[in-house]
N, C-alpha and C positions, 0 to 999 in steps of 0.2 A: 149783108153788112160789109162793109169797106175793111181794107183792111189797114187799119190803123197800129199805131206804133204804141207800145206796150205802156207808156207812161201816161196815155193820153188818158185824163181824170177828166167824167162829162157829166156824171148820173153819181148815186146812192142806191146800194140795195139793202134793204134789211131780213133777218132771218128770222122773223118773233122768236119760235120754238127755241134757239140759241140766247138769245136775249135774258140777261140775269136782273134787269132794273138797275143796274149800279150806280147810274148816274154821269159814271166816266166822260162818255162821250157830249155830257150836257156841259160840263165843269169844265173841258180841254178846249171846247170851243170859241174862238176868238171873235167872232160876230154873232153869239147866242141864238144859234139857227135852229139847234133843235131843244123841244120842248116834250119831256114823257110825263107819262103819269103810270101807277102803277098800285096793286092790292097787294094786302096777304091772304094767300088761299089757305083752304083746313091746315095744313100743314105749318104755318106761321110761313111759307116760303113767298117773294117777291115774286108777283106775275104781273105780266107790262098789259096794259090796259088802252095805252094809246100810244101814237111815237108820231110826232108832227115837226117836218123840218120847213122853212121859211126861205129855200132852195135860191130864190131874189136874192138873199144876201152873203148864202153859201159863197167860198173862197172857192171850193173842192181840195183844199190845202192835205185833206184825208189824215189830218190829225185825232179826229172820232175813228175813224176806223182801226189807226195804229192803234191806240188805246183801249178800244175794246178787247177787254180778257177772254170772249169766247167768239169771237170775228164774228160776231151778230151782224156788224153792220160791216161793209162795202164798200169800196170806191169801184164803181163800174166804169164801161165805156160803151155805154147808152147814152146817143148825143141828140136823140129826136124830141129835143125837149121844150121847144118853144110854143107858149102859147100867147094869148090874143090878148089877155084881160090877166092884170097885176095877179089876182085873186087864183089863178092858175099854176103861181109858185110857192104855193101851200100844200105843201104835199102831205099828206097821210099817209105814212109808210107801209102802215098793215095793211088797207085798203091795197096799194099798189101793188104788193108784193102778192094779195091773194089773186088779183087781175092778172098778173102774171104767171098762176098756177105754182108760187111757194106761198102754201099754207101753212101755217107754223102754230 
């Protein structure tokens, strides 16, 4: 990887296992990029079920991220991100994040 300067915002990570459902990062977002869904388990506690951002219309302004209460999610600088077909900046976060070996 190149070495790029500290500010450079290219990617998203998310952490599921940190992830509380809150919403935050749905509600701070100024182009509605990201869309969750979420259960309550036996416990009556919020568990995230899906997390899908719309990455096409993403700023990387990392406004979701500052507002995340338990830094679930990430502004990375992972910049190999282009693909071919519109349909390819639909990301599924849990998906990506388990492809990447953070299971959560």
């Amino acid at each position: 990887m190149p070495n790029l300067p500290i500010t450079v915002r290219s990617s998203m990570g998310l952490d599921r296992s940190k992830c509380i459902s809150c919403n935050m990062c749905v509600m701070v977002c100024p182009n509605s990029v990201i869309k969750l869904t979420s259960e309550k388990d036996e416990n009556n506690k919020k568990v995230l079920k899906s997390y899908h951002m719309d990455v096409g219309r993403c700023l990387f302004c990392g406004m979701c991220a500052e507002v995340c209460p338990t830094k679930a999610l990430t502004v990375t600088q992972e910049f190999e991100n282009s693909v071919f077909e519109p349909d390819g900046l639909q990301w599924d976060m849990i998906q990506r994040a388990e492809r990447k070996g953070k299971v959560g």
